[in-house]
C-alpha positions in Angstrom: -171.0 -61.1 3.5 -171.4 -64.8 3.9 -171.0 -66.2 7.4 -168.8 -69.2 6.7 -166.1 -66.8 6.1 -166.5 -64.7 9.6 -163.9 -65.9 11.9 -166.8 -65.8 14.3 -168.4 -68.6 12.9 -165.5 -70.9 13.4 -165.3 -72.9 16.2 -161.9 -72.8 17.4 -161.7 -69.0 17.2 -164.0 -68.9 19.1 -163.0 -71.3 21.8 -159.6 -69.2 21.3 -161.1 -65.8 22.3 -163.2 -67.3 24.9 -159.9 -69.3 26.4 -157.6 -66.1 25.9 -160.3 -64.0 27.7 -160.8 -66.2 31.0 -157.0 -67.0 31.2 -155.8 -63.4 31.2 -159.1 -62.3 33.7 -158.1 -65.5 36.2 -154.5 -64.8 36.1 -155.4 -61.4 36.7 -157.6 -62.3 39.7 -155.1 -65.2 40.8 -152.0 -62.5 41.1 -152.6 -61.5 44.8 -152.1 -65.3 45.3 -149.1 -65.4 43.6 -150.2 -68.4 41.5 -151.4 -68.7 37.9 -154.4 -70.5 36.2 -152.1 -74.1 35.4 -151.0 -73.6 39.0 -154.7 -73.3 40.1 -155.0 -76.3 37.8 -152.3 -78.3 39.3 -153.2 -77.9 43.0 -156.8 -78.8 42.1 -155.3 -82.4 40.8 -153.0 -82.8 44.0 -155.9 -81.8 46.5 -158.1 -84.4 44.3 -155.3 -87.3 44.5 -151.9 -86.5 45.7 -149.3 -86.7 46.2 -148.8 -88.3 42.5 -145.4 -87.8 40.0 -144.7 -84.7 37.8 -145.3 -87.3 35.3 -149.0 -88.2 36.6 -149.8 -84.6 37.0 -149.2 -83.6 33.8 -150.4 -86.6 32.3 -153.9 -85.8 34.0 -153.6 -81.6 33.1 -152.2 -82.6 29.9 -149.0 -80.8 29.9 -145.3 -81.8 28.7 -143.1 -82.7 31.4 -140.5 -79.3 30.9 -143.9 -77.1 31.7 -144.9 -79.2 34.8 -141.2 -79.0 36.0 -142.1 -75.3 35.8 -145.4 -75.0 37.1 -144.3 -77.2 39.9 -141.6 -75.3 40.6 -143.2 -72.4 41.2 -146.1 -73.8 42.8 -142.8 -75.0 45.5 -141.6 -71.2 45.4 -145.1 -69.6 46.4 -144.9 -73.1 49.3 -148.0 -74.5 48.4 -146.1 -77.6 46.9 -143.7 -79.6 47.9 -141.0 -82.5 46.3 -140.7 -85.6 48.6 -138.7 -88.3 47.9 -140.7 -91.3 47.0 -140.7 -93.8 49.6 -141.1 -96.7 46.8 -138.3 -95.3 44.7 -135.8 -93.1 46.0 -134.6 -92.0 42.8 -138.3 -90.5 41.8 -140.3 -87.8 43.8 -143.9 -87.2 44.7 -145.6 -84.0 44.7 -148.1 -83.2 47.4 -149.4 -79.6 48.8 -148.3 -78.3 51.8 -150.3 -77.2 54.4 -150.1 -73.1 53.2 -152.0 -74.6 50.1 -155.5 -75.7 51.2 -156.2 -72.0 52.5 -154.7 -70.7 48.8 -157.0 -73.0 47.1 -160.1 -72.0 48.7 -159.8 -68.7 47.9 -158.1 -69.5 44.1 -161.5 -71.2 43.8 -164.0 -68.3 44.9 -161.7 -65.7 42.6 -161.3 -68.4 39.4 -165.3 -69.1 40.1 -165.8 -64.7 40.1 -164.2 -64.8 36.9 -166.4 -68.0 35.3 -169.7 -66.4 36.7 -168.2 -63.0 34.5 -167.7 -64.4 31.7 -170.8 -66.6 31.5 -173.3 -63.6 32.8 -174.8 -63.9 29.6 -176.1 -67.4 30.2 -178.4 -68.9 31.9 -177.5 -71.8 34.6 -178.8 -74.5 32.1 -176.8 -72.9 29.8 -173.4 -72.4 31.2 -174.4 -75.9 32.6 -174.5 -77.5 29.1 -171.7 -75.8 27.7 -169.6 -77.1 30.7 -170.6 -80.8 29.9 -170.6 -80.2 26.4 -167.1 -79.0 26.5 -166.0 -81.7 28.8 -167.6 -84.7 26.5 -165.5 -83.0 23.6 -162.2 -83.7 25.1 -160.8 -87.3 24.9 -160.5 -88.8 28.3 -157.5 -88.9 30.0 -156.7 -92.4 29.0 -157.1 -91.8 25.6 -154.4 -88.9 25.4 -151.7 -91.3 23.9 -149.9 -91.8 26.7 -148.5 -95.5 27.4 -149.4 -94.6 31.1 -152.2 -94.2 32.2 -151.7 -91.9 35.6 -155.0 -92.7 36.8 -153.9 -96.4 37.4 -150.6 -95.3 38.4 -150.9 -92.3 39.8 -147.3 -92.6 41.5 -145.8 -93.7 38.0 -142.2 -92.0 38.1 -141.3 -88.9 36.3 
């Protein structure tokens, strides 16, 4: 059998099964919370640089506005987000966490960081090290996403 033709030997099957098996293990993980992974994902970017737009949020997590609208509002159902009217535009809100969230976050991180050290158990530290950075290098930055906003220089840019 050559190897070319294993699925294993292409890249993004395996990036697939790896993805599809730490999604479904952190959700898993992240139920007791009542959050999922892009909610984990989402409160990481707000406790980073909130409160910023829908618009920002998803521009920097790289999701379409309809799925931040519904991340967001069930980040606002579990009250560890919260809308507030924009004090520079009253027809645009910002997104912040509310103070249930940093508590939810800590321990979203230890459970999220349970399920990395899991999944990477066969690696060594240089190793899961390297693949993070080489992983990270292989997505385009932020900027570069084809967005004519950059959210990083307007972070509050309305939704």
């Amino acid at each position: 059998m050559r190897t070319s033709h294993v699925p294993h030997s292409y890249l993004g099957f395996l990036l697939s099964q790896h993805a599809g098996a730490v999604q479904r293990a952190t959700a898993e993980a992240l139920m007791p919370l009542g959050i999922q992974p892009r909610g984990l994902g989402v409160l990481e970017v707000l406790s980073a640089g909130g409160p910023l737009s829908q618009r920002a949020i998803g521009y920097i997590c790289r999701v379409d506005r309809t799925t931040m609208v519904a991340i967001v509002d069930e980040l606002e159902l579990e009250g560890l987000a919260a809308r507030d009217m924009d004090p520079d535009d009253r027809r645009a809100h910002l997104v912040r966490l509310t103070r249930r969230a940093a508590g939810v976050l800590r321990q979203a991180r230890t459970l999220a960081r349970r399920v990395e050290d899991r999944h990477c158990a066969r690696l060594s530290a240089g190793e899961r090290k390297a693949l993070l950075a080489i992983l990270q290098r292989m997505l385009p930055p932020v900027t570069d996403c084809g967005s004519p906003v950059s959210a990083m220089a307007h972070p509050a840019r309305r939704d």
